[in-house]
N, C-alpha and C positions, 0 to 999 in steps of 0.2 A: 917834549923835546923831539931832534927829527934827527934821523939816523942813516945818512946813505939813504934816501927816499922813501925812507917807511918811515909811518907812524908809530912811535911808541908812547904809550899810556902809563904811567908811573902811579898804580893807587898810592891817594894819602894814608899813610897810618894813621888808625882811630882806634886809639890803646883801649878805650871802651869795647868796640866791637871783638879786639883781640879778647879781654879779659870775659865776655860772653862767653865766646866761642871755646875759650878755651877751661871755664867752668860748664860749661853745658856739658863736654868732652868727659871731662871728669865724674858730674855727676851720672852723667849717661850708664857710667861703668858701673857707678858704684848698685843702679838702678838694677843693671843686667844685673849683677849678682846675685842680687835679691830676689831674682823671682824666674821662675821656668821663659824663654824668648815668648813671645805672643807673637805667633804668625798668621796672615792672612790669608784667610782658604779665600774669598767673593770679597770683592769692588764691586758696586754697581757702577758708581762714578769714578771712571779712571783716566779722566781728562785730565794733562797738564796743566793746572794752573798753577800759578803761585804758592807755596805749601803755608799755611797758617801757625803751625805749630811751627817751635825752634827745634833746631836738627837732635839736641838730645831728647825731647819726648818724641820725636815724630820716630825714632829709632825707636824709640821701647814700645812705642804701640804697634810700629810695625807699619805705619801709612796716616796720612794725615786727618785731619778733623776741621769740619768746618758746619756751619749751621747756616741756613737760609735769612733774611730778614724777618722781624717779627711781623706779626697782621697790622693791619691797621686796628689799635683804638687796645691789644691789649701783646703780653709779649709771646714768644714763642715757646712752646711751654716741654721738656723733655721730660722723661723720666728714666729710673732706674731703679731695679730689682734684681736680684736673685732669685732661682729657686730650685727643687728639687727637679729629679724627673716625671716627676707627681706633682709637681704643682703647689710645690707645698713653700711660704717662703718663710713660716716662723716653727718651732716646734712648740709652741705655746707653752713652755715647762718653764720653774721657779727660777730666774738666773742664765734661762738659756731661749730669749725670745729675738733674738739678732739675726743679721743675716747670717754674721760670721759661721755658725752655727751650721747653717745652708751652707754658705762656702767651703766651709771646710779654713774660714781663715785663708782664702785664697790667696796671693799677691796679687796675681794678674786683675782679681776683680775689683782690688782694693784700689790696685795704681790705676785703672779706668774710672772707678767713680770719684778718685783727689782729680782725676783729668777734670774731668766733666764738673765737678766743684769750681775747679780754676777757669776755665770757662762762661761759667756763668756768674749774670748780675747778681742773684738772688739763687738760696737753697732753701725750700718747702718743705716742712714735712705738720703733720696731723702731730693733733697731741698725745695720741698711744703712742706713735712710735718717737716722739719727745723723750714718752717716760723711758720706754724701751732702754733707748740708748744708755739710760744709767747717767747719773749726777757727773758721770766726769766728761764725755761728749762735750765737742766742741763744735760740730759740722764745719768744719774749713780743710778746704785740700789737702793740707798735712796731716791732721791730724786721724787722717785714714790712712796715709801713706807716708811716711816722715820720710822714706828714701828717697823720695823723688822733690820731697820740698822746696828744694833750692828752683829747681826747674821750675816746679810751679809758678812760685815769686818771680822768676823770671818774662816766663810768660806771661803771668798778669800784669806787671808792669810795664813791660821792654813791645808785648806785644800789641796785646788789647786794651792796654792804656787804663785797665781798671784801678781801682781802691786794690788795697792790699788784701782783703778781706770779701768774699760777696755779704748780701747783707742775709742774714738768716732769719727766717719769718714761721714763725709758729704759730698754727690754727686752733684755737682751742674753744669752743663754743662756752663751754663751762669756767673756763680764766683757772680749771684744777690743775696748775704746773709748780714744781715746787722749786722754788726762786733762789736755790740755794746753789742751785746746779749750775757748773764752769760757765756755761755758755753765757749767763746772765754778770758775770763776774771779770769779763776780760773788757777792758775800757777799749780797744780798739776793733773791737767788734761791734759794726752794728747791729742790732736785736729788732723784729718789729713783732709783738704779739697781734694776732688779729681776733678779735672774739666778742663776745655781746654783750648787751646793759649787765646783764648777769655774772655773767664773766670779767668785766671791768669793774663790777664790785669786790667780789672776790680778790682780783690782783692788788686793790687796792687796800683789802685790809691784812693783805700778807705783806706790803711796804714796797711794791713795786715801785711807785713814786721814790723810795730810796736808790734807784738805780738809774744814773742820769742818762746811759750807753743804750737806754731801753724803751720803745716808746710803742704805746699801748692805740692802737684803731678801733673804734667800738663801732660797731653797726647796729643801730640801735632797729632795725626791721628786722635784724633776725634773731630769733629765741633759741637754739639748739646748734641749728646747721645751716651755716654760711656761703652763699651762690656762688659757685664758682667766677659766676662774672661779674659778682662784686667785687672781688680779691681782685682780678686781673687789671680789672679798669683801674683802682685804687695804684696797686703796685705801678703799674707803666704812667700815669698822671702824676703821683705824686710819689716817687722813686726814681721815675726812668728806665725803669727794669726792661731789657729787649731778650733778653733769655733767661727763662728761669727753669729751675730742676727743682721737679716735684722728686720728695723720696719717700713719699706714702706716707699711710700705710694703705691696704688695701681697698677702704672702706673709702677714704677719702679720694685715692685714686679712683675708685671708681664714679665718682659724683664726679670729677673730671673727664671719664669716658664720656656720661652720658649727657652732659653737658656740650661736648663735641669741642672740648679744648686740651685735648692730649694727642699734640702734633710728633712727638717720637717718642719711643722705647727703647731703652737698653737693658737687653734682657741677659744674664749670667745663668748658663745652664750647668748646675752644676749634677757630679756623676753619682748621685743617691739617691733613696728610694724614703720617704720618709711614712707614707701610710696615714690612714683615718680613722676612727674611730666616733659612731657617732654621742658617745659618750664624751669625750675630749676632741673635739673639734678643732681642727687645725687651719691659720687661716690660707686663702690660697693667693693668685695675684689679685686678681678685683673680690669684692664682697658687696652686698649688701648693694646691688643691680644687677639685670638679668637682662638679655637681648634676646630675639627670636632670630630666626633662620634672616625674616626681612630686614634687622635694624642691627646684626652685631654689627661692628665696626671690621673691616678688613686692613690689613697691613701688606708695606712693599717691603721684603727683605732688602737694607739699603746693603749691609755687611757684616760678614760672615770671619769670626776671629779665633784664634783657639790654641791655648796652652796646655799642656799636657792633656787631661782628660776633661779638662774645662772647656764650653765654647761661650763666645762672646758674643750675641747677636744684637745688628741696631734694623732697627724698624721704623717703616716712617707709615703716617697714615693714610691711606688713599684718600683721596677729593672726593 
């Protein structure tokens, strides 16, 4: 309508966008409570665009998040770790092989890696750190983070248009994972095991076929350990997968170093010293590869985060 010769603009109500806006608000707070602010020490990129995240997580991280296109032919591959100031990201003891452990039980590092869950198409991890996580793990953004759950939901839905759920893909060359555990058990979770003739015997005579939410990829050329750029092409052809988060372990991330398909890091520095022994050997971020001065891999610090005595660093790979 016109008004004495100005224009005036009357937005429509969209009780949807109100009732976001006004749960995001809400959970935002309940999110702050829960855990030390994370502020931002370094942006590398601090051009105005568009913000991706919705205003209550882009508040609790402190600035926004966004990822590049995937490569052509497979998808863009993040990861995320923990670890000590030594390097250390498990303490290899009966009951106590988690990050958590390293974190200290962080918030800030927990509600960063439910981010980066909700984010991504697909969550990675090896079959150690399967078992690791203990029968009751479920790898989906809340279940790291339950205070900020709502948000997440939110933003995979309202934003990124995903499935409720990323899909969760277990690499186990051996098929030794014990089928008992949540993650196998929740029907609205997609599951894909990935692992050899050997391994898809095995699953089969534990009753994997009993689980219809589950569906098993055999690669019948490999015997042990599985090419990193056979998972990628598989995942991105036949999933769609354009971002995935690898979450180790070490051994496995590292066949993804040297492979040259580990396009970021998110690294949790957390403030302890945890020590070696070469009697009980502790593991560190990579294992089992080793680079010279000519072939390690170099990184950009994209951004620099930091919660009380916690810092949050992301890294991108150099070209």
């Amino acid at each position: 309508m016109h008004w004495r010769g100005f224009a005036l603009y009357v937005r429509p109500f969209d009780p949807t966008a109100e009732l976001l806006r006004t749960l995001s608000k809400s959970t935002c707070a309940n999110v702050a409570n829960s855990m030390e602010p994370i502020r931002t020490l370094f942006e590398r990129d601090s051009s105005r665009r568009r913000a991706v995240l919705p205003e209550g997580l882009r508040a609790a991280y402190d600035g926004d998040l966004r990822f590049p296109s995937a490569p052509n032919g497979r998808p863009y591959v993040i990861a995320n770790f923990v670890t000590t100031l030594d390097g250390v990201v498990s303490f290899n003891l009966p009951g106590q092989l988690q990050g958590k452990e390293i974190s200290g039980s962080n918030q800030g590092d927990r509600f960063i890696m439910g981010l980066l869950r909700a984010s991504s198409d697909a969550v990675m991890v090896g079959a150690s750190t399967f078992r690791a996580g203990g029968l009751k793990a479920l790898w989906t953004p809340e279940s790291i983070c339950r205070s900020s759950e709502d948000l997440y939901r939110q933003y995979r839905k309202n934003v990124l248009r995903k499935p409720g759920y990323p899909l969760v893909v277990i690499v186990s060359g051996a098929g030794d994972l014990n089928l008992a555990s949540a993650t196998f058990h929740k029907p609205e979770l997609a599951v894909l095991i990935i692992t050899t003739e050997r391994g898809t015997r095995s699953l089969k005579k534990n009753g994997v076929e009993r689980l219809t939410h589950v569906r098993v990829k055999q690669f019948s050329e490999a015997t042990q350990r599985i090419a990193p750029a056979l998972i990628l092409k598989f995942l991105s052809e036949e999933f769609g997968v354009r971002l995935l988060l690898h979450e180790g372990g070490p051994t496995f991330f590292g066949e993804f170093l040297a492979a040259n398909f580990a396009d970021e890091l998110f690294l949790t520095l957390a403030p302890q010293i945890a020590g070696r022994i070469s009697a009980h050997p502790r593991p560190n971020l990579v294992s089992g590869i080793e680079f010279s001065p000519a072939t390690a891999p170099w990184w950009n610090l994209l951004s620099e985060k930091q919660a009380g005595s916690h810092l949050y660093l992301r890294f991108q790979r150099r070209k």
